[in-house]
C-alpha positions in Angstrom: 18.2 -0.7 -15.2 16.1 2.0 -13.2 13.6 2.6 -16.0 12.8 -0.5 -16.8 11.4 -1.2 -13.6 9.9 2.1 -12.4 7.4 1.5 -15.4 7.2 -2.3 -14.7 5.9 -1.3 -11.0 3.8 1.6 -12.8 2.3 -1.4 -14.8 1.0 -3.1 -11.8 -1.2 -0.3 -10.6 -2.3 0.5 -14.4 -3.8 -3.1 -14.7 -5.8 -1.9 -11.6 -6.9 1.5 -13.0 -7.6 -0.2 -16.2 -9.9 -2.2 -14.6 -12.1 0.4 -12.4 -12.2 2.6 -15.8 -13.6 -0.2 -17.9 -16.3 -1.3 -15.3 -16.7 2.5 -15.0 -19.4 2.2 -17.9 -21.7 -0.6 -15.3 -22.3 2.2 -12.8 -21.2 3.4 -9.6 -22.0 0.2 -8.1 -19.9 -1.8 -10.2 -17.4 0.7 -9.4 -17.7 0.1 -5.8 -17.3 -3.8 -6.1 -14.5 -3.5 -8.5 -12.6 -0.7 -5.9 -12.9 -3.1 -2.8 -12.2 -6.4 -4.5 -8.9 -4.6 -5.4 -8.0 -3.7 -2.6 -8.7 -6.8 -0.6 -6.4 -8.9 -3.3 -3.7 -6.1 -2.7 -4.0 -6.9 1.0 -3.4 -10.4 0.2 -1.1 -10.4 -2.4 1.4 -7.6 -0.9 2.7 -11.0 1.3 4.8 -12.4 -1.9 6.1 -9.0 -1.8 8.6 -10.1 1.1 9.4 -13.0 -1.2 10.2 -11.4 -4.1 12.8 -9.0 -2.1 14.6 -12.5 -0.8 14.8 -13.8 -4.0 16.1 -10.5 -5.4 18.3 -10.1 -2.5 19.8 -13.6 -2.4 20.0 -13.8 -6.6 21.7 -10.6 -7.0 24.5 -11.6 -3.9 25.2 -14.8 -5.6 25.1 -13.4 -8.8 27.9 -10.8 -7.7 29.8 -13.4 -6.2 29.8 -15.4 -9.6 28.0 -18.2 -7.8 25.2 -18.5 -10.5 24.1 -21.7 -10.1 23.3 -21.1 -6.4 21.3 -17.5 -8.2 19.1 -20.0 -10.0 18.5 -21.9 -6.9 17.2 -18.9 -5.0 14.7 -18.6 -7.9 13.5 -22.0 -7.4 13.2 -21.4 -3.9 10.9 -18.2 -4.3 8.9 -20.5 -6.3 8.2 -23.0 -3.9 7.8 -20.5 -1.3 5.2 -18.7 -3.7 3.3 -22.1 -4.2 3.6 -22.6 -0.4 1.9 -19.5 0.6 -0.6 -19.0 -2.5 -2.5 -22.4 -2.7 -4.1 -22.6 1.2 -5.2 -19.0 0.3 -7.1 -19.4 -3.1 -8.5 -21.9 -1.5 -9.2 -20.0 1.9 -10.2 -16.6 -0.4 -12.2 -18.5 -2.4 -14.2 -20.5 -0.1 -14.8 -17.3 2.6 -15.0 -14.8 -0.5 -18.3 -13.8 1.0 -17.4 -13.0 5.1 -13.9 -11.2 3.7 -15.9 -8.4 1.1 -18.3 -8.2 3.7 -16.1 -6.7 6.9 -15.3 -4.0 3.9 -18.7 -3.7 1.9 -21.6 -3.9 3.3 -24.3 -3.0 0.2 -27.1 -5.1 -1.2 -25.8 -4.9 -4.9 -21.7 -3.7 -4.6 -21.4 -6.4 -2.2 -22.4 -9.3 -4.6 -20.6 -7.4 -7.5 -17.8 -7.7 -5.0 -17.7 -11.3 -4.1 -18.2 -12.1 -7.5 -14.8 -10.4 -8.3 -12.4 -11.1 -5.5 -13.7 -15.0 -6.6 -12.1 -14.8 -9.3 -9.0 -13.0 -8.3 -8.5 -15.1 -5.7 -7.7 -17.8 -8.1 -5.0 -15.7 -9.9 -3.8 -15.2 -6.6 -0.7 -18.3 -7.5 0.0 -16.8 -11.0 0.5 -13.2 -9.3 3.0 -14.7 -6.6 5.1 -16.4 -10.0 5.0 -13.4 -11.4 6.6 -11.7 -8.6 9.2 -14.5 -8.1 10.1 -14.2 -11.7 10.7 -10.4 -11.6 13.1 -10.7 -8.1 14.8 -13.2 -9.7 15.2 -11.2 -13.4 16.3 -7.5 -11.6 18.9 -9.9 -9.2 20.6 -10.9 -12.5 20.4 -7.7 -13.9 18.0 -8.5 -16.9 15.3 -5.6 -16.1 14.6 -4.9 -19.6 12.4 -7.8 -19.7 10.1 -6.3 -17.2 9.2 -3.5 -19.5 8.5 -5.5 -22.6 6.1 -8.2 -20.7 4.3 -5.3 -18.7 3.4 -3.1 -22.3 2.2 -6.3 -23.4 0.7 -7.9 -20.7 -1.4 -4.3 -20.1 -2.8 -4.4 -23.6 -3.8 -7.8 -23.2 -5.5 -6.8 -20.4 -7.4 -3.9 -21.5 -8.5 -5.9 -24.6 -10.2 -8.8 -22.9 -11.6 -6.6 -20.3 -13.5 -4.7 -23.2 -15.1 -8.1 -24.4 -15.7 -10.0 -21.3 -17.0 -6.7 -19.3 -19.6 -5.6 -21.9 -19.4 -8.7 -24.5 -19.1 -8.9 -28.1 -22.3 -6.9 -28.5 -22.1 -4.1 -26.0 -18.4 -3.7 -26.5 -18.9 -1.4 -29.5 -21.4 0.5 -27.3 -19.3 1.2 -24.3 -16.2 2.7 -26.4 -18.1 4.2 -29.0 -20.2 6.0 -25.9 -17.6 6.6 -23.8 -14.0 6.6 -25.6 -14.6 7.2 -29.3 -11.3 7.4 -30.0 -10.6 3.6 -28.9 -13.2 2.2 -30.8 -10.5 0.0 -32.6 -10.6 -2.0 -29.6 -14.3 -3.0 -30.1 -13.5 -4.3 -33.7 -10.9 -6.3 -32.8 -13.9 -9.2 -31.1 -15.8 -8.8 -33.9 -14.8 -12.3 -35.1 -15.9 -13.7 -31.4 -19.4 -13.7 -29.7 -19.0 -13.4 -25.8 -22.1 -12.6 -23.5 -21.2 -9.6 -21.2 -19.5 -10.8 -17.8 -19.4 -7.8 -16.0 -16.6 -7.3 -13.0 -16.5 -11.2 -13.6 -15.3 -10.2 -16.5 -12.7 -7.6 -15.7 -11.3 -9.8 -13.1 -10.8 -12.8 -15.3 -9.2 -9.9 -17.8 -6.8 -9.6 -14.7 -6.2 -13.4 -14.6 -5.5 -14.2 -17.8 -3.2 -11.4 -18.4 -1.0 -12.5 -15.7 -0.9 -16.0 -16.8 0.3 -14.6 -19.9 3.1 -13.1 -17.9 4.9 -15.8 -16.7 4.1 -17.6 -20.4 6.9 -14.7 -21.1 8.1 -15.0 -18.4 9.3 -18.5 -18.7 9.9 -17.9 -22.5 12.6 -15.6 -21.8 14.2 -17.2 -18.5 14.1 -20.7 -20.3 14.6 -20.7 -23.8 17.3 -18.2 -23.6 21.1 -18.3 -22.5 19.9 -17.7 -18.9 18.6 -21.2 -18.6 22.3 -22.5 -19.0 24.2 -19.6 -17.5 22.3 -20.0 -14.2 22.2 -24.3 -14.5 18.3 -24.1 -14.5 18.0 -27.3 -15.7 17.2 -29.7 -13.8 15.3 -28.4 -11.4 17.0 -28.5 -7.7 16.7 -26.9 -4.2 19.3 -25.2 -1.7 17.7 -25.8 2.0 20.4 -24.0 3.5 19.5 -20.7 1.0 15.7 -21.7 1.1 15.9 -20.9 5.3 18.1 -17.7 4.6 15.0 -16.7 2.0 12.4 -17.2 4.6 14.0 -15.4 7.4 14.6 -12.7 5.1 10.4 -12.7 3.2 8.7 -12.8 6.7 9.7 -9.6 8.0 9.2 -7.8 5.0 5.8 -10.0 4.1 4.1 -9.4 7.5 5.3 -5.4 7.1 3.7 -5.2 3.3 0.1 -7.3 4.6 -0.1 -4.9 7.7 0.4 -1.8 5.8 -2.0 -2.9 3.1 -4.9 -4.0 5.8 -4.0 -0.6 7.5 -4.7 1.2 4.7 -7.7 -0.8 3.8 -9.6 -0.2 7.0 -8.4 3.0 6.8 -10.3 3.8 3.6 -13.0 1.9 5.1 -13.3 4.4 8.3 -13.3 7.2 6.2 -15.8 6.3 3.8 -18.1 5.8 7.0 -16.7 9.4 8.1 -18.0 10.8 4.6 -21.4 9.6 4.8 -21.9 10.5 8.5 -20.8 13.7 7.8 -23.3 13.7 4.8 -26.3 12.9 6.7 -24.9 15.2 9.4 -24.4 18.5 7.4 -26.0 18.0 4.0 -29.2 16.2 4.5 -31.8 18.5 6.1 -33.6 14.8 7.4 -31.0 14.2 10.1 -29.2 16.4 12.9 -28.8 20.3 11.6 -26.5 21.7 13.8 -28.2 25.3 12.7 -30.9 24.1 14.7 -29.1 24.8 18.2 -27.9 28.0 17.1 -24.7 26.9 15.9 -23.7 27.2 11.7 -21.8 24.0 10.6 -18.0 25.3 10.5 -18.1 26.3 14.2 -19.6 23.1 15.3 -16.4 21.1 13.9 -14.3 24.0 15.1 -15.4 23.2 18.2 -15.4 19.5 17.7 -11.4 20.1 16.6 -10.9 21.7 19.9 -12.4 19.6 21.8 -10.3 16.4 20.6 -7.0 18.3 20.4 -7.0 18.7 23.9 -7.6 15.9 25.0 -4.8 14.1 26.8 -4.9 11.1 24.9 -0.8 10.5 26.2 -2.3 10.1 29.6 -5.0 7.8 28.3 -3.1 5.4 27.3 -2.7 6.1 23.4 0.5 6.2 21.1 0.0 7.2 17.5 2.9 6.2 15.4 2.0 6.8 12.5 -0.6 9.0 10.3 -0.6 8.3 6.7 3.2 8.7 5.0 4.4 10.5 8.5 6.5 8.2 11.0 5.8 10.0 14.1 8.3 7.8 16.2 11.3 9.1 13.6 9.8 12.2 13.9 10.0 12.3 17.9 13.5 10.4 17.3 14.9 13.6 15.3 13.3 15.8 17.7 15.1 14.5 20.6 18.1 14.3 18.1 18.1 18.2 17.4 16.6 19.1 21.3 20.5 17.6 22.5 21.7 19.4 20.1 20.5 22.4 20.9 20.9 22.2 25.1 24.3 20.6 24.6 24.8 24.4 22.3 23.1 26.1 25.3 25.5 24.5 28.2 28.3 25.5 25.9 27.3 28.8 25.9 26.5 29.1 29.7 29.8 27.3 30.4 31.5 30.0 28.3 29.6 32.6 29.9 30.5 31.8 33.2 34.0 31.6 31.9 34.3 35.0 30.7 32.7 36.5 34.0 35.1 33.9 35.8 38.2 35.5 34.1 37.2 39.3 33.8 38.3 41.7 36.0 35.4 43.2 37.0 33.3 43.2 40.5 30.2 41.3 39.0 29.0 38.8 41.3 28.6 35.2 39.5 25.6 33.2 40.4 26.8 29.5 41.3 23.6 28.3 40.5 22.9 29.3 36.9 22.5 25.8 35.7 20.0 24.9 38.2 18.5 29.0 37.4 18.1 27.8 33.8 17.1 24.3 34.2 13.9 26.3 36.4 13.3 28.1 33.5 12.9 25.3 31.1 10.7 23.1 33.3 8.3 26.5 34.1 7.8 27.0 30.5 8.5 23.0 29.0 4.1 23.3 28.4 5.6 25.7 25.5 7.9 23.1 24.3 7.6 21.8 20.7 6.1 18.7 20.3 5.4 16.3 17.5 2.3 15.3 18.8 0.8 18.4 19.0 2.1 19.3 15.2 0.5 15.7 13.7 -2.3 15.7 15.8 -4.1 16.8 12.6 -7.7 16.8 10.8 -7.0 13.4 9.7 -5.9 12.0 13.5 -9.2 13.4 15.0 -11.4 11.9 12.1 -9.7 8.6 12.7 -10.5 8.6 16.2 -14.2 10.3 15.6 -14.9 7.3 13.5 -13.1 4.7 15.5 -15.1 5.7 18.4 -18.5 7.0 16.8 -18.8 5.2 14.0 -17.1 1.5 13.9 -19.4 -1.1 14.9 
């Protein structure tokens, strides 16, 4: 069952890299638009993610409780709630394509490239959402096979209209036989069609129509198989009881998926501004040179580093949670975790020392105060003390904040 999916999910992010690869050959601009437009429809679209995991959690409980008609109710719920949430956005995304690519990209060519794209993604925003409903719904029953065989072809479908509607029917041959020779096969296979060149137009409606062809096999295999009867499909019906329970369970996990998306969205957006400050800064001899003060380049950010790092951002009011893939509140949790752990060890051992001096027979004199001896010591030298914040307060941390304050605008 495993397999299946892992390369179902691998799928996903392929149609992705299938696109920046093919819009590769339009130039770095192109590349640019293509990059960001992804990544704002990502944002967007990691929402159905929350319900896909309610109807995969509800479908595979009722499915184990042999309840599988109330298993092919929580599919028609995630459908619903898919419609729900993906029509007022096309329309929103569609409408405001230009203000949303423009808080990310701000470039008199990428830009329109941009717009142009997330357009059209935008639209496909409903047939992703079904798409995700249909796969919850598939891997709660326990038919994950499917995934595989619609993602291998869905993937080829993809990369085959995003060679004729990203260069057309005449520059198709160009591109491959220019850049990958060995897929020229590819280029033949529009010969019998004459398309003009779309460009990242193009690649995105490659996206689009691909995942309408999806659910097409999608609904091929959930309908016109033994599923459709097993699970009473047919006709189509509600459970508002289930329907609440699926909500309550897609929200939290919706609004977790959208802000770690956006998170990481701004976040390449800071540090794409970091890169070309620090271009202008230490590459290009037209702005400040550093060398010009007496100082070379690595001991300027050395000093920079320094300078940040010791800063007591704790008593400034800030709390960093979380860098990147590192959870700094679990880490401070497992910290305190292994800190009791380690005192409650040393008051064992102090309590056992006393207790030996206590009991033996010689004249030593035994402080009455040794707690109180060793709970000075700690508090003299706590400025020693391990602390996560001082191990994660890393290169990445202090560019955040260099371009959060410097840079952001």
């Amino acid at each position: 069952m495993a397999l299946p999916l892992i390369f179902s999910q691998l799928s996903r992010v392929l149609m992705s890299l299938v696109d920046l690869a093919m819009v590769g050959g339009l130039g770095p601009e192109a590349l640019a638009a293509t990059a960001t437009g992804g990544i704002i429809i990502w944002s967007i679209t990691s929402v159905t993610l929350g319900i896909k995991t309610s109807v995969q959690t509800l479908s595979s409980r009722r499915f184990g409780q042999k309840k599988l008609k109330d298993s092919g109710r929580s599919f028609y719920n995630g459908v619903l709630m898919a419609v729900v949430y993906s029509i007022p956005i096309c329309l929103i995304g569609y409408n405001f394509s230009s203000e949303i690519v423009l808080v990310y990209l701000d470039h008199p060519i990428s830009s329109l490239m941009a717009i142009e794209y997330t357009k059209v993604l935008f639209v496909g925003l409903l047939f992703t959402s079904i798409n995700f409903v249909f796969h919850g719904f598939l891997t709660g029953i326990e038919k994950t096979k499917i995934h595989l065989l619609i993602a291998i072809s869905s993937n080829a479908l993809n990369a085959y209209l995003n060679a004729g509607l990203i260069y057309g029917s005449n520059g198709v041959l160009a591109f491959f036989q220019t850049k990958h020779p060995d897929l020229t096969f590819i280029a033949k296979l529009w010969a019998p069609f004459n398309f003009e060149a779309l460009g990242v137009k193009g690649a995105a409606l490659g996206t689009v129509f691909s995942s309408l062809f999806s659910i097409f096999q999608y609904f091929i295999y959930t309908f016109f198989t033994k599923i459709r009867t097993l699970f009473k499909l047919f006709p189509f019906g509600l459970d508002i009881t289930m329907l609440k329970k699926q909500v309550t369970l897609a929200l939290p996990m919706g609004v977790q998926e959208f802000a770690l998306a956006i998170g990481w969205a701004f976040y390449l957006r800071i540090f794409s501004i970091i890169g070309i400050y620090t271009y202008l800064i230490f590459c290009s001899p037209d702005y400040i040179d550093p060398e010009k003060f007496g100082l070379p380049s690595i001991l300027t950010i050395l000093i920079i580093i320094l300078i940040v790092v010791n800063i007591p951002w704790d008593k400034m009011g800030f709390r960093i949670k979380k860098i990147g893939m590192i959870e700094l509140e679990n880490v401070v949790k497992t910290q305190a975790r292994d800190n009791s752990k380690e005192l409650a060890d040393l008051q064992k051992q102090i309590d056992e020392l006393k207790s030996k001096l206590i009991n033996s027979n010689n004249d030593l004199e035994i402080d009455k105060n040794l707690d109180n001896l060793v709970t000075q010591f700690l508090n003299q030298y706590s400025q020693w003390a391990f602390s996560a914040s001082t191990r994660y307060f890393n290169s990445s941390t202090l560019a955040f904040w260099l371009a959060y304050c410097m840079f952001w605008s």
